[in-house]
N, C-alpha and C positions, 0 to 999 in steps of 0.2 A: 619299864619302857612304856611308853602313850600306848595305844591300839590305834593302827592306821596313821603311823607318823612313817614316813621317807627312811628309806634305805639307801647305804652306801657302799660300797665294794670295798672292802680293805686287804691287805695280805696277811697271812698268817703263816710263821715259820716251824718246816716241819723236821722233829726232832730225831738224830740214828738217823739220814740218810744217807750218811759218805759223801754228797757233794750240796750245796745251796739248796735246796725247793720250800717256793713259797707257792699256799695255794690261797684261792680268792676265799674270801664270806663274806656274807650280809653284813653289815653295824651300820647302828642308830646313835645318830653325834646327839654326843651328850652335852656339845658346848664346849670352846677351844680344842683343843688338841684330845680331848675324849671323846672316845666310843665305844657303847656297848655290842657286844657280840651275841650277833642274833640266830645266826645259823653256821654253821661249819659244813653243812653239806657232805658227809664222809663218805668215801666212797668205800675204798680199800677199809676194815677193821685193822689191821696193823698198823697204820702210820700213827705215831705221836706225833699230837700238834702241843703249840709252845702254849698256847692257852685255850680255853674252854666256851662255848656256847655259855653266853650271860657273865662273862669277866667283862668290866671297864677296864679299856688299855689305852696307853698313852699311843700317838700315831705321828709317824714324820714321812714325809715324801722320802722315797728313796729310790738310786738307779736301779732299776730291775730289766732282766732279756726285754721286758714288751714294754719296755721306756720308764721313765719317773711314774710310781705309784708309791698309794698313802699304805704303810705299811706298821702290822704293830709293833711295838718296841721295849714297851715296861708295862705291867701290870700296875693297874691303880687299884684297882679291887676285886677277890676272887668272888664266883658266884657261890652263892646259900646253896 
């Protein structure tokens, strides 16, 4: 990732919690439909999320409680 390139808010879904929750992080567009994941922000240490701080993941607009947002979907690449 550049140092000092723009941020964007994406969702990321969290795994084992009996109903939907998706929570916010950082990613840096990598260029069409990719973005790398910059921070995850965890609050709680128990929650499993679907992917990781530094995975490229593919992202598509989808319905969420707080309207249409860019959410991720598939892994392009796991982080080193």
């Amino acid at each position: 990732m550049n140092e000092g390139s723009p941020t964007t808010t994406i969702y990321v879904y969290l795994l084992d919690e009996g109903v939907h929750v998706w929570r916010p992080v950082e990613a840096s567009h990598r260029g069409g439909d990719q973005y790398e994941i910059v921070s995850l922000n965890r609050d709680p240490e128990d929650e499993h999320w679907q992917f990781a701080s530094g995975d490229i993941v593919r992202c598509k607009l989808q319905r969420l409680s707080e309207g249409e947002r860019l959410v991720a979907h598939e892994l392009v690449q796991r982080s080193a």
